[in-house]
Every structure is written in structure tokens, then in C-alpha cells.
C-alpha positions as CSV (number, residue, x, y, z in Angstrom):
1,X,0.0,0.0,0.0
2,X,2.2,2.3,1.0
3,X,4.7,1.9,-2.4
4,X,1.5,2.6,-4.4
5,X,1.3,5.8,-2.8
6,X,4.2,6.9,-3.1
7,X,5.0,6.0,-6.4
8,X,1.8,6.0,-8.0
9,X,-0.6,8.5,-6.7
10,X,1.5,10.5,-4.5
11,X,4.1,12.2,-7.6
12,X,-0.2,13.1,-9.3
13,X,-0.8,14.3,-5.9
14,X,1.9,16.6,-5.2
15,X,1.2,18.4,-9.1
16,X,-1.9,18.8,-7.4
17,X,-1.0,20.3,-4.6
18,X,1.7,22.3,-6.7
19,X,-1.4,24.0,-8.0
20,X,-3.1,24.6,-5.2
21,X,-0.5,26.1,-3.1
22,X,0.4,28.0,-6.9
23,X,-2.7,29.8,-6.9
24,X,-3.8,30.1,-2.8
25,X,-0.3,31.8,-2.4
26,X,-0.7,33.8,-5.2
27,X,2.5,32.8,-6.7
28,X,0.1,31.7,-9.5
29,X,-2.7,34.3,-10.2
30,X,-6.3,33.1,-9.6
31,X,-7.1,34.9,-12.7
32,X,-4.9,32.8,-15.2
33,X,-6.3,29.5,-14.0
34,X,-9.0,29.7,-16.2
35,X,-6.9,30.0,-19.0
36,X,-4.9,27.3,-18.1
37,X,-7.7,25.3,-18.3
38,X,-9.3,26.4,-21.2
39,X,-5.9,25.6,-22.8
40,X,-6.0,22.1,-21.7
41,X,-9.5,21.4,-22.1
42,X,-9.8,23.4,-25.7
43,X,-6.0,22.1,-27.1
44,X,-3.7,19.9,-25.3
45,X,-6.1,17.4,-24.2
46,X,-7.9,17.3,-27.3
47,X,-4.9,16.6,-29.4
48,X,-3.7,13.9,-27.1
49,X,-7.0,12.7,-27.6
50,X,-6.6,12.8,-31.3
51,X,-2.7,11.8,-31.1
52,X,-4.0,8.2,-29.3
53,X,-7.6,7.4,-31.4
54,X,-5.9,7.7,-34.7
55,X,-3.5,5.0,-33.9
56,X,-6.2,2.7,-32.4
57,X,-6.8,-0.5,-33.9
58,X,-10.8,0.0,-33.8
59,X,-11.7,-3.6,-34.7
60,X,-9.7,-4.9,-31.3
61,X,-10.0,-2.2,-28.6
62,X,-13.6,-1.2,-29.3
63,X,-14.6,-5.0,-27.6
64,X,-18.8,-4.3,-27.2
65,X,-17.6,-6.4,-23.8
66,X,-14.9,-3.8,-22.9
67,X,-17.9,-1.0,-23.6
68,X,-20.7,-2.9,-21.8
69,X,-18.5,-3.5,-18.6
70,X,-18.4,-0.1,-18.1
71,X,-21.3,1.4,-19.1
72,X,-23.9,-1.0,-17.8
73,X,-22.5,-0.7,-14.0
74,X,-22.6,3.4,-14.8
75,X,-26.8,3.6,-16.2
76,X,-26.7,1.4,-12.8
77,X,-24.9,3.7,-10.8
78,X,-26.8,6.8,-12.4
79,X,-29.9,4.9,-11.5
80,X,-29.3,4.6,-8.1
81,X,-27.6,8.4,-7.7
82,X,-31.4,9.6,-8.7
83,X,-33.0,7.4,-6.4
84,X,-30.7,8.6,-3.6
85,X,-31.1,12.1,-4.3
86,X,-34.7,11.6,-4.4
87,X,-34.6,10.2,-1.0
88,X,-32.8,13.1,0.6
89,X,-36.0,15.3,-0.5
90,X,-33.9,16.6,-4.4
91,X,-36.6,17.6,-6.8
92,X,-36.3,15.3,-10.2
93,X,-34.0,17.7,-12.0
94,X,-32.1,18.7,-9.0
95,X,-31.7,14.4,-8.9
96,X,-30.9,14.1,-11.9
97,X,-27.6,16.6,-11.7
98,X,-26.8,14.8,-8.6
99,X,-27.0,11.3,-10.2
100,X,-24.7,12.8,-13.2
101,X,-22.0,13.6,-10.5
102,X,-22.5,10.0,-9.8
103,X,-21.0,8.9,-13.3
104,X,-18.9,11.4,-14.6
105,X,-15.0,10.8,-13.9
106,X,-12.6,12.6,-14.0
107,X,-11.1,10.3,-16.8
108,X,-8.4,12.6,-18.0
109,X,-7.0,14.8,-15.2
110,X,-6.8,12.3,-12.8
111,X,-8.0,9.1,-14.8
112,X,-5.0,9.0,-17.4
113,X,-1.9,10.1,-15.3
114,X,-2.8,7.6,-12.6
115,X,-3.1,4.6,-15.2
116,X,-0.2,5.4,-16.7
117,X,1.7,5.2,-13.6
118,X,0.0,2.0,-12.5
119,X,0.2,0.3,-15.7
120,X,2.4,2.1,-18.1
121,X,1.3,4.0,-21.4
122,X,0.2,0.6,-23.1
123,X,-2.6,0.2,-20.9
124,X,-3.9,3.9,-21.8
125,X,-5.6,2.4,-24.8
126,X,-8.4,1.1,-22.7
127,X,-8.7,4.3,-21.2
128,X,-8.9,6.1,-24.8
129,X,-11.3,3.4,-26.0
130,X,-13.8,4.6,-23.0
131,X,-12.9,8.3,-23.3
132,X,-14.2,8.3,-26.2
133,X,-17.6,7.2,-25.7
134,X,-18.0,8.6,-21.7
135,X,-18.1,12.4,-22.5
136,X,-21.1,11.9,-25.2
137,X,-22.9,8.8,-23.1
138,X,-22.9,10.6,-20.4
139,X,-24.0,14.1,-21.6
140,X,-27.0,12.8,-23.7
141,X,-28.1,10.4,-21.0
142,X,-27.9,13.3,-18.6
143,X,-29.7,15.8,-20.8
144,X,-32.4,13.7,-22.0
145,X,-33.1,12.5,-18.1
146,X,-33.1,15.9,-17.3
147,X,-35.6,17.0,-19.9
148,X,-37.6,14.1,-19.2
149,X,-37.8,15.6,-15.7
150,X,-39.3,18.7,-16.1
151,X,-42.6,19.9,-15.1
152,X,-43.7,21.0,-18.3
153,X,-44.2,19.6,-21.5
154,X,-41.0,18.4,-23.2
155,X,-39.9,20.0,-26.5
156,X,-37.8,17.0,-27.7
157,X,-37.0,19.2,-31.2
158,X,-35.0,21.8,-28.9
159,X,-33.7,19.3,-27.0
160,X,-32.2,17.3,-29.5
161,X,-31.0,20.3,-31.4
162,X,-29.2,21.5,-27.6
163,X,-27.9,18.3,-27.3
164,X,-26.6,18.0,-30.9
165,X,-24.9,21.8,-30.4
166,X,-23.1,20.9,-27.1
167,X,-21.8,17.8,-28.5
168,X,-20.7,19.1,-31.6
169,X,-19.0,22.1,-29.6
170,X,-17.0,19.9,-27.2
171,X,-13.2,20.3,-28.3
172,X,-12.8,16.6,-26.3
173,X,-15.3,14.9,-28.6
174,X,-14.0,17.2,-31.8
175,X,-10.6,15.7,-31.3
176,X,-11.8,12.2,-30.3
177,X,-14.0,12.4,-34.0
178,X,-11.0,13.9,-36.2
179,X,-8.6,11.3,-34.7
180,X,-11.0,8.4,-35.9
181,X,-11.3,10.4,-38.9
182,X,-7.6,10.3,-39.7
183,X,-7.6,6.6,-38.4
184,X,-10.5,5.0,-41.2
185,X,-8.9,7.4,-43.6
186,X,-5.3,6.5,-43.4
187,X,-4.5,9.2,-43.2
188,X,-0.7,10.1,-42.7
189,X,-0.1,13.6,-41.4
190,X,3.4,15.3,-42.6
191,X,6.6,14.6,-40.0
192,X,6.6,18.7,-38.8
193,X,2.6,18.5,-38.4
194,X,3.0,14.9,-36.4
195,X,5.7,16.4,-34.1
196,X,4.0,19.5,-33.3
197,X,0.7,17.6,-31.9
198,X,3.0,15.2,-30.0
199,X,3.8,18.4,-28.0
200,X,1.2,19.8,-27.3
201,X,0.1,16.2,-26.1
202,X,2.4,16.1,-24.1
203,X,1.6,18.8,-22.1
204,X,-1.7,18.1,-21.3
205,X,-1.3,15.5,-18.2
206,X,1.1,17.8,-16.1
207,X,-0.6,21.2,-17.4
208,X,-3.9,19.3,-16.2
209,X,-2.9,18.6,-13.3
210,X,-1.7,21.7,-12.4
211,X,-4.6,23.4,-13.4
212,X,-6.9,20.9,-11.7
213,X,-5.1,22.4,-8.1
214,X,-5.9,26.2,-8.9
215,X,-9.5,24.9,-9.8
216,X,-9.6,23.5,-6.0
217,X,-8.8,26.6,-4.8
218,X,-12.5,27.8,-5.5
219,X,-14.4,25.4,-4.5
220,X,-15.9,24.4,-1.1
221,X,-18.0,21.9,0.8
222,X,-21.2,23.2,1.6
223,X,-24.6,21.2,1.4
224,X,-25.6,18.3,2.9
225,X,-22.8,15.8,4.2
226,X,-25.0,12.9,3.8
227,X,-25.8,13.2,0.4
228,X,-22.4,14.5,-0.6
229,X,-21.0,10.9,0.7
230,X,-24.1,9.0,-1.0
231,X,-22.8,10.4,-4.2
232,X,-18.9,10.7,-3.6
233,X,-19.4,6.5,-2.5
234,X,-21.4,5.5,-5.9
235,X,-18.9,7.3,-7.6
236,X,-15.5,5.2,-6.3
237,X,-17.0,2.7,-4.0
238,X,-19.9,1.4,-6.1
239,X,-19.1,2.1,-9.5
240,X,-15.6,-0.2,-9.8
241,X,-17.2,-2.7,-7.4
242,X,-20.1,-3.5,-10.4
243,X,-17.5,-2.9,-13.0
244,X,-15.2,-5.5,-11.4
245,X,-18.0,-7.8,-10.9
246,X,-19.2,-7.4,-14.9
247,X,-15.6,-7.6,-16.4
248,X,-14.2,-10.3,-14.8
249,X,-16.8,-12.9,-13.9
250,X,-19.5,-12.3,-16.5
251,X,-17.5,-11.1,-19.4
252,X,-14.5,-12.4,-18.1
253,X,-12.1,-10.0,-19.8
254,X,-8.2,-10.5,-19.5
255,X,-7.3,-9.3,-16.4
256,X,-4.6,-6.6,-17.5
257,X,-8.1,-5.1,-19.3
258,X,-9.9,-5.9,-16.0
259,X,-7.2,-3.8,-13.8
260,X,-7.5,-1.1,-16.2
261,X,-11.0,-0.7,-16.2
262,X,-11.7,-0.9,-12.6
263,X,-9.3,1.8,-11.7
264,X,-10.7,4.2,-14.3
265,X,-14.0,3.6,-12.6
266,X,-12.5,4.3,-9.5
267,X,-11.4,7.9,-10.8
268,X,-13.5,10.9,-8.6
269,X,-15.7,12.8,-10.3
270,X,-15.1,15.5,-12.6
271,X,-15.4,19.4,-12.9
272,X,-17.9,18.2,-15.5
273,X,-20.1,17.1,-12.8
274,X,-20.4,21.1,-11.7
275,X,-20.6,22.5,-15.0
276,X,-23.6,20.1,-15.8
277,X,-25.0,22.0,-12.8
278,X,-24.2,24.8,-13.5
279,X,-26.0,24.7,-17.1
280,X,-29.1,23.4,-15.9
281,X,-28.9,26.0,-12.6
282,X,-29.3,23.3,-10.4
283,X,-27.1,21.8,-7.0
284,X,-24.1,24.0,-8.4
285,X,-23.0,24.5,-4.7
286,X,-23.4,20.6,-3.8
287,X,-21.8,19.6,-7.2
288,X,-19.0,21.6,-6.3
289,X,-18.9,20.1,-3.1
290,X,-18.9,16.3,-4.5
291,X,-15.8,17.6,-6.9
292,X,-14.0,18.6,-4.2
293,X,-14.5,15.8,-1.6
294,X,-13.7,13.4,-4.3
295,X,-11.1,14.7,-5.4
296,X,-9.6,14.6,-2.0
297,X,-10.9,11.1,-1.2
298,X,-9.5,9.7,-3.8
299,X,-6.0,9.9,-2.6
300,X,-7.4,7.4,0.1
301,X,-9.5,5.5,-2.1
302,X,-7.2,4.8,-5.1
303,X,-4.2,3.3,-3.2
304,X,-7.4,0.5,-2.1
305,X,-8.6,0.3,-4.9
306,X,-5.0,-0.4,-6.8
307,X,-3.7,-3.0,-4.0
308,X,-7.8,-5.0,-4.7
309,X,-6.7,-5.3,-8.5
310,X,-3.5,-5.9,-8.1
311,X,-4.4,-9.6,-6.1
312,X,-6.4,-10.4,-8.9
């Protein structure tokens, strides 16, 4: 256990905390962290995206098991993040943001820098394979449970046409698409083209990182503790439990995929998980909350989660 930490999670942690300390000392002005971050989210991680689908073999890594391991345990997950919120007195829509928090990881800040120290850059494949399906799953499931939510009468024609605009918009999925462009195309890009994406690709994991600490800085716990822990527990307790469960005994995946798999489930949620809120103008301050706890928690929860996998 205590290897793991320090030579898996603790060098992502103290980047982290780099961050953090950046920006609360002021060494690193508040104001520039957003523009960090819209660096990483709008460039650097999209091109690593890109840099990683293009060379995927699509006929072996896009497994339907590999995709249903995952994604079945998360509808679960999301199911039960709704019920639970609805429990704790949360309106449907209010729920439904709550149950999003539930399922949304933070694949790439946290998710892909920890893999890659656990299980070198090989294994990132899997990750890649369910990067690029997570961000558009998750968004249209969330939008249409939230539309199907509302008091009123739904307008499905706006809602598809929102949904459509968001996803077409996202610079994650636009590099995910381009990459698997360039991939069925065959596409070979020129040397001084290839090198330049490699990087800016190459940033994106530290520069994330970092970034990820200033965004810290801004956010607190307020809102119920209960239901912040309901959520904060599907999200790394719940999720890689069922995702465990689905890989390895009923799909019975090779257990280098297994490992993989379960540990990106185990990832806290996202910042995603408090923009959805924030779009929707619902449990922004408790989605904030969740982000944070999580993200703290999971310096805890990984280290478990990596010494369970690692027996298997």
C-alpha cells in the first residue's frame, strides 16, 4: 500500500498540490487558471486525444464487452444516484444533476496520469477506448433524463437540437471524431505536423494537473454531508465494485483489461459534474462540493482500490 502511494498517486498528488498552493499563495494568479484550463481542455487534451484514437486499432479495442463492462454498472450507478437524491427530499431535476455527478470521472485529469503510472502507457488504450464514448454517453443520457424531468411539457425538437450543439461544440469529442477520422482514412499527417501535436500532447497531463489544483482553490463543501457521501461512494466505491463484478466474472475480460477498467471507474468525479449543474442552474454549490470531496478522497480510495486489482 504504502509503495503505491508513493510511487503511483502520491508524484499526481503533489502536481496537485503544486497547484493549489500556486494559486492560494498567489504565486500563480487566480485569474490565469481559467486559462490554463481552457488551454488544456480546448488544445492539449484534445490533441492527445486525437494523437492516441488515430492510432487505435478499432476492430480490437472497441470490444462491445470492454464498452458494456463499463457502461452497464454506470446507467446502474446513475440509476441509483437519482433514487438517492430523491430520498434526501432533491426535486427530479435537482436528482438528476446529482446522479450525473454520480457517473462522470474525471477520466483525463486524474484518470490517465494515474493509469499510466500504475500500468504504463500501453494500458492507456483502454482508457482512450472509454474516453471516447463517456463524455457523449454521459452528456445525452444526462440531458435527456433531465428534460424528461421537467414539469412541463417536453420539446424533444430543442432538446435534441441542444444536445446535438453541445456535443458538436466539445473540443474533447472534436478531437476524439477527427482522430477516428484520420484513423478509417489512413491518413498520414506530414513529420513537422506529427511532431507538433506530439507536444502539445504532451503537455496536457502535467498542465492538467496543475490546473486541476488552482480549480480547487474555488471550491468548497457546503450542502448536505450525507448526500455528498451518497454520491462521492457510488462514484469510487460502487461504480468499480459492479464494474469488477461485470468484467471479470460475466465477461470475463483478460485481467490486464480488468485492472485497467476498474481503476478508471474508481477515478472521482469531474469538474464536469459542476458544470452540468451549473447549465441546468441546479445543486451547483453541492456539485461543487462532491468535486472537491472526491477529489480529495480519492488519494485514500485509489491506493485500495489499486492493491484489490492488483491480487487479482
Amino acid at each position: 500500500m504504502i509503495g503505491i502511494i508513493f510511487n503511483i498517486i502520491a508524484p499526481v498528488a503533489i502536481v496537485i498540490l503544486f497547484g493549489y498552493i500556486g494559486v492560494k499563495l498567489n504565486f500563480f494568479p487566480k485569474e490565469g487558471v481559467p486559462y490554463v484550463t481552457k488551454f488544456v481542455h480546448s488544445f492539449s487534451v484534445p490533441l492527445l486525444l486525437f494523437n492516441a484514437v488515430r492510432q487505435i486499432d478499432f476492430a480490437e479495442s472497441y470490444d462491445p464487452k470492454i464498452l458494456a463492462g463499463y457502461f452497464l454498472p454506470l446507467l446502474i450507478v446513475f440509476g441509483i444516484g437519482i433514487f438517492s437524491a430523491r430520498r434526501f427530499g432533491k426535486g427530479p431535476q435537482a436528482s438528476v444533476v446529482l446522479g450525473f455527478c454520480a457517473i462522470f470521472a474525471n477520466s483525463v485529469y486524474i484518470g490517465l496520469p494515474v493509469s499510466e503510472r500504475a500500468f504504463g502507457v500501453d494500458s492507456l488504450m483502454i482508457n482512450f477506448v472509454i474516453l471516447s464514448v463517456h463524455a457523449p454517453f454521459c452528456y445525452v443520457l444526462g440531458a435527456i433524463s433531465i428534460q424528461l424531468a421537467r414539469p412541463d411539457p417536453v420539446k424533444w425538437s430543442s432538446t435534441v437540437t441542444n444536445i446535438f450543439k453541445d456535443l458538436v461544440q466539445n473540443p474533447l469529442i472534436i478531437g476524439t471524431s477527427l482522430g477516428a477520422m484520420v484513423n478509417l482514412l489512413g491518413i498520414e499527417l506530414p513529420e513537422v505536423l506529427d511532431d507538433s501535436i506530439h507536444m502539445l500532447a504532451q503537455a496536457a497531463l502535467p498542465v492538467a494537473l496543475f490546473s486541476l489544483g488552482g480549480v480547487l482553490t474555488g471550491l468548497k463543501i457546503k450542502g448536505e454531508v450525507l448526500q455528498i457521501a451518497s454520491i462521492v461512494a457510488l462514484r469510487m466505491a460502487l461504480h468499480p465494485a459492479l464494474v469488477l463484478i461485470t468484467t471479470l466474472y460475466i465477461f470475463r475480460l483478460e485481467i490486464f483489461i480488468v485492472q485497467s477498467m476498474v481503476l478508471i471507474a474508481a477515478i472521482p468525479t469531474g469538474t464536469n459534474g459542476f458544470i452540468f449543474a451549473a447549465l441546468y442552474k441546479r445543486e451547483e454549490e453541492m456539485a461543487a462540493s462532491i468535486v472537491f470531496v472526491a477529489t480529495l478522497l480519492s488519494l485514500f480510495t485509489l491506493p485500495i482500490w489499486l492493491v484489490i486489482i492488483n491480487q487479482l
